[in-house]
Rosetta silent file (secondary structure, phi, psi, omega in degrees, C-alpha in Angstrom):
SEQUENCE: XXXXXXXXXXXXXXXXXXXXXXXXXXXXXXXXXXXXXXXXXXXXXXXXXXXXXXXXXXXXXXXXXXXXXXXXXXXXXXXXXXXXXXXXXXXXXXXXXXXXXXXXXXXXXXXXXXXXXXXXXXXXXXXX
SCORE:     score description
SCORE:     0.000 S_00000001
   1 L     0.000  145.966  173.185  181.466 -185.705  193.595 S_00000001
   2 L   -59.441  172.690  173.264  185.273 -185.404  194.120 S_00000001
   3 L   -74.824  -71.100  178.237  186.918 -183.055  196.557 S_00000001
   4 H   -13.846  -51.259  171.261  188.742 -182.199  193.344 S_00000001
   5 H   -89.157   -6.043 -176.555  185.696 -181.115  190.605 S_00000001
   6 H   -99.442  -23.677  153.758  184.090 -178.980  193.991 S_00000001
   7 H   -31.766  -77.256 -168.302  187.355 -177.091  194.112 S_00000001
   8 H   -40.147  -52.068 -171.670  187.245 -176.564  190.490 S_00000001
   9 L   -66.206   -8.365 -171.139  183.659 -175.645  190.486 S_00000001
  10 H  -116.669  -21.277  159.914  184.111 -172.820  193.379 S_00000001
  11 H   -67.930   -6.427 -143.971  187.332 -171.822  191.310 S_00000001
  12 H  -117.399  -55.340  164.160  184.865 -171.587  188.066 S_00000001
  13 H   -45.937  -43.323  163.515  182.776 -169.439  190.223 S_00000001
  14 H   -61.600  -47.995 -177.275  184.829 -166.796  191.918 S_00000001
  15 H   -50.586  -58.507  162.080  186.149 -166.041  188.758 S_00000001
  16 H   -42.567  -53.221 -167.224  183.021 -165.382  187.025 S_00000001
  17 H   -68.124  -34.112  165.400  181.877 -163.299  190.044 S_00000001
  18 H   -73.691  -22.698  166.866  185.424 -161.366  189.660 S_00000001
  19 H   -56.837  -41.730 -178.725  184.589 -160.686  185.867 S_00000001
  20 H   -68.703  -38.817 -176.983  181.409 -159.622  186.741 S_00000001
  21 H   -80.813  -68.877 -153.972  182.669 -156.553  189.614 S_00000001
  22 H   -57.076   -7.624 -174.307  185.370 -155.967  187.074 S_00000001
  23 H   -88.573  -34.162  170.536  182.658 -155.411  184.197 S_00000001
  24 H   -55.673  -55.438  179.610  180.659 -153.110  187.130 S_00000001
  25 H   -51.569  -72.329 -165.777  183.682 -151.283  187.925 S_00000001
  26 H   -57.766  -33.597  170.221  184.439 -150.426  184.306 S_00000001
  27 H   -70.958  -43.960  173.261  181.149 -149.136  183.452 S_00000001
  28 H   -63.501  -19.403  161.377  181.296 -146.892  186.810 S_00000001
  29 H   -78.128  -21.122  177.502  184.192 -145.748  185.715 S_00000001
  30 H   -60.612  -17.876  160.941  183.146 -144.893  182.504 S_00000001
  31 H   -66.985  -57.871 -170.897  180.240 -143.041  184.161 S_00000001
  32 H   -62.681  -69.974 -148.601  182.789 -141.008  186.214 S_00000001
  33 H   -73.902  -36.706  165.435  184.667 -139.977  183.133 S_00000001
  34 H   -67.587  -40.094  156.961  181.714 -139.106  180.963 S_00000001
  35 H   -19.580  -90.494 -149.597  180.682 -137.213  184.365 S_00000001
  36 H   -89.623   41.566  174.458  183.353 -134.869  184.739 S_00000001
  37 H  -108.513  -49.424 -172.682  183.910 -134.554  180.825 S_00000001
  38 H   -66.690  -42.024  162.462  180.234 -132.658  181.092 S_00000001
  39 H   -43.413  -65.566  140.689  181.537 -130.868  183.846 S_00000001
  40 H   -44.283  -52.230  147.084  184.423 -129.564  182.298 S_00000001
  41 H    -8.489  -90.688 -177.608  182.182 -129.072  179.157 S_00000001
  42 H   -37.281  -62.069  155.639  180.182 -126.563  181.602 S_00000001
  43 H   -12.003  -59.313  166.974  183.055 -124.935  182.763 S_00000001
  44 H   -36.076  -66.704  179.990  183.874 -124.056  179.631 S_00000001
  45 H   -63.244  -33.507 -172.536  181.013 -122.794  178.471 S_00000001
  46 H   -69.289  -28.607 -176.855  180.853 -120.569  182.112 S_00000001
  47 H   -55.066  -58.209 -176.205  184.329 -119.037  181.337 S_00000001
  48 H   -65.380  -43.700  124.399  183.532 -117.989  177.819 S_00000001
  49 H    10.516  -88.041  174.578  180.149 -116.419  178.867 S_00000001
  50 H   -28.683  -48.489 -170.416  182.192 -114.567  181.601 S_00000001
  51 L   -63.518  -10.798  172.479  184.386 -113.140  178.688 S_00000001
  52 L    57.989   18.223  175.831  181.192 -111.139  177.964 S_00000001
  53 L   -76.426  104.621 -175.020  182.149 -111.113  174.109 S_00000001
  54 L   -15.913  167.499 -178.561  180.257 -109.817  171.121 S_00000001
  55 H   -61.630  -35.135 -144.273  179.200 -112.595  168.359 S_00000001
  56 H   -89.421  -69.594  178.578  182.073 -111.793  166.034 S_00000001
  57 H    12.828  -69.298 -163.012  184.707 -112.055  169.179 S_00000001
  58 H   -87.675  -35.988  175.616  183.917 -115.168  170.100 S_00000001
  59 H   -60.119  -49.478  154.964  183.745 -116.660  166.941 S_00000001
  60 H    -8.658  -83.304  169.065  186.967 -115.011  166.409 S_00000001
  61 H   -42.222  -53.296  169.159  188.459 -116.496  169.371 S_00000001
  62 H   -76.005  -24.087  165.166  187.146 -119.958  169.445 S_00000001
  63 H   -76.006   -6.090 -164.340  188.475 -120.277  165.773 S_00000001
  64 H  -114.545  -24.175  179.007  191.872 -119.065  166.703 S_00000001
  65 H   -94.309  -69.697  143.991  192.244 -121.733  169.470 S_00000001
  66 H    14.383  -78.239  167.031  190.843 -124.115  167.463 S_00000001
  67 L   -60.545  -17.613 -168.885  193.402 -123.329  164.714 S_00000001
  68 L    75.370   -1.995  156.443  196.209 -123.032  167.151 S_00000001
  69 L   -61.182  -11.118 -167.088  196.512 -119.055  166.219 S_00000001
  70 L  -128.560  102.281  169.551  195.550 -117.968  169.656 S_00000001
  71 L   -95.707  138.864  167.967  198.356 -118.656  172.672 S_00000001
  72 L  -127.922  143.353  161.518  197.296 -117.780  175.973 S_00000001
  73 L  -107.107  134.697 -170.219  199.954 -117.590  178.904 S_00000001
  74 L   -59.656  151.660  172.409  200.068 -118.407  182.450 S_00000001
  75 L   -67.870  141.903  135.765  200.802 -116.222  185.427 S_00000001
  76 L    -8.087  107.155 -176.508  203.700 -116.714  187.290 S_00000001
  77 L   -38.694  -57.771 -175.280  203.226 -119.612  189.905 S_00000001
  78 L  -108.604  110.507  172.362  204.056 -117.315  193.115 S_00000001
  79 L   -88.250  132.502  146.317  201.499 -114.017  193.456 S_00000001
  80 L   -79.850  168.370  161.428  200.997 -112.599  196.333 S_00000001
  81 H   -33.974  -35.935 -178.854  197.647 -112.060  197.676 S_00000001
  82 H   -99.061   -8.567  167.236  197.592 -108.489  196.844 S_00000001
  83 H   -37.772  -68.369  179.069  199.098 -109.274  193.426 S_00000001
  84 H   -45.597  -46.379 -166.003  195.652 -111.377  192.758 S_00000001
  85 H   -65.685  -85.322 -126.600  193.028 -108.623  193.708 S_00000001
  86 H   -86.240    0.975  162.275  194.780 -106.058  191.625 S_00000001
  87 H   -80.293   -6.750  174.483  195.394 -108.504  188.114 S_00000001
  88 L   -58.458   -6.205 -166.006  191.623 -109.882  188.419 S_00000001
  89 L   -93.299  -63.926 -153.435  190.289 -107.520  185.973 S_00000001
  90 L   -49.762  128.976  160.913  193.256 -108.802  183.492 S_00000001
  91 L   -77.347  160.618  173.670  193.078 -111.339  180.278 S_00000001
  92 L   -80.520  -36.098 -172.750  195.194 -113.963  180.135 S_00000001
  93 L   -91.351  135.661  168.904  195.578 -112.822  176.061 S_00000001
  94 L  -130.766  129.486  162.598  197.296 -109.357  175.225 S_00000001
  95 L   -40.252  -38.438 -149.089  197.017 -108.113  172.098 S_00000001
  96 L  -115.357   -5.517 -175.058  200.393 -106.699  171.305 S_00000001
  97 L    89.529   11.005 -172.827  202.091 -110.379  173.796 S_00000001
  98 L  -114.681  135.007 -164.164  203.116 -108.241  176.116 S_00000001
  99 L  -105.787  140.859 -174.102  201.515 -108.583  179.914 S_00000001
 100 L   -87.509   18.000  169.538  200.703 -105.375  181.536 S_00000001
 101 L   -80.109  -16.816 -179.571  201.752 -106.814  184.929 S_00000001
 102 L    90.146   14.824  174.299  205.199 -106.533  183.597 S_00000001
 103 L   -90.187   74.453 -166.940  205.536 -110.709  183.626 S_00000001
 104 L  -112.773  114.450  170.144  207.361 -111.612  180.115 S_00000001
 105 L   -54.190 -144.468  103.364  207.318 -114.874  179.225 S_00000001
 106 L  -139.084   74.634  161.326  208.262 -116.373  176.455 S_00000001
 107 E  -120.168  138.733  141.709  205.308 -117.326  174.376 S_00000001
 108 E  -118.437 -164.616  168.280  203.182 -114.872  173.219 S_00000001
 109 L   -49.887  -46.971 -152.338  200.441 -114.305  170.674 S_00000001
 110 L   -95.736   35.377 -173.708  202.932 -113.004  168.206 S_00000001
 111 E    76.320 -139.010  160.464  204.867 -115.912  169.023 S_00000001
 112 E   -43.915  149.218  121.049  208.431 -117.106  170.576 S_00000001
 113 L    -3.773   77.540 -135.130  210.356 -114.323  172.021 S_00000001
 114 L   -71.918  134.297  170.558  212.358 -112.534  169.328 S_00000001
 115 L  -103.393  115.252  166.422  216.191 -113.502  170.726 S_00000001
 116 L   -69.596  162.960  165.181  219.213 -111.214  170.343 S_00000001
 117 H   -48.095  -43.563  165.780  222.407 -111.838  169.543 S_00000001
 118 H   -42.802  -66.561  168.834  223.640 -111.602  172.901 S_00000001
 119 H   -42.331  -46.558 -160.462  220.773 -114.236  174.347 S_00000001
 120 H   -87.171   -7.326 -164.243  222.254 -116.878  171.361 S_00000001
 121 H   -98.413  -32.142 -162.517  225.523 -116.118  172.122 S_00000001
 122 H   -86.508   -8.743 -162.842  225.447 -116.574  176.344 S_00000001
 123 H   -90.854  -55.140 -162.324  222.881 -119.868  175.117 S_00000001
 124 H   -59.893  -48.775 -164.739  225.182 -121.095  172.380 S_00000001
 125 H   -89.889  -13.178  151.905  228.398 -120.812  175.295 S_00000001
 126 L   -79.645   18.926 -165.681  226.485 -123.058  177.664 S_00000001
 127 L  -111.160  -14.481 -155.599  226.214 -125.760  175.368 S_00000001
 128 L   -81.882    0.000    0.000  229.673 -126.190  174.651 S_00000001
């Protein structure tokens, strides 16, 4: 045999052996991602539990996110410490959109933020 075909043949080889960890790899990841899909999945399931909510509620609820009828909004990014303890009791959803921490966003359930004339007017003169 040539120098030449024992190259080739140890070229013809790595490669297969790199196909092969890349075909390994892709299935572990694909393990990892079904993994933490079930995880989340549990999560889920622990939160809504935690909401302690009658049959009707939940069905309620989960049909309204589902539909895209149900907004929920985030806290403000900086809390303090004593901030947390006393809003733990608190939903992220308010009935009426309004948060009783006094933190108004502007999405709520009942939708955008109703804007005054004033707001479009100082919005309208930075655009200019």
């Amino acid at each position: 045999m040539s120098k030449t075909s024992k190259k080739q043949r140890r070229l013809i080889e790595e490669e297969e052996k790199a196909l092969k960890k890349i075909s390994e790899l892709q299935d572990y990841v694909k393990e990892l991602r079904e993994a933490r899909k079930k995880e989340e999945d549990v999560e889920i399931l622990r939160t809504l539990r935690s909401l302690k909510l009658g049959a009707w509620d939940l069905y309620n609820l989960l049909t309204g996110i589902q539909e895209g009828t149900v907004i929920m909004e985030a806290r403000p990014p900086a809390l303090d410490q004593e901030d947390i303890s006393e809003d733990a009791g608190d939903s992220a959803l308010y009935k009426d959109g309004e948060d009783p921490a006094g933190w108004s966003g502007e999405t709520s359930l009942d939708g955008p933020a109703e804007r005054t004339e004033e707001d479009a007017g100082e919005r309208d003169s930075g655009n200019e």
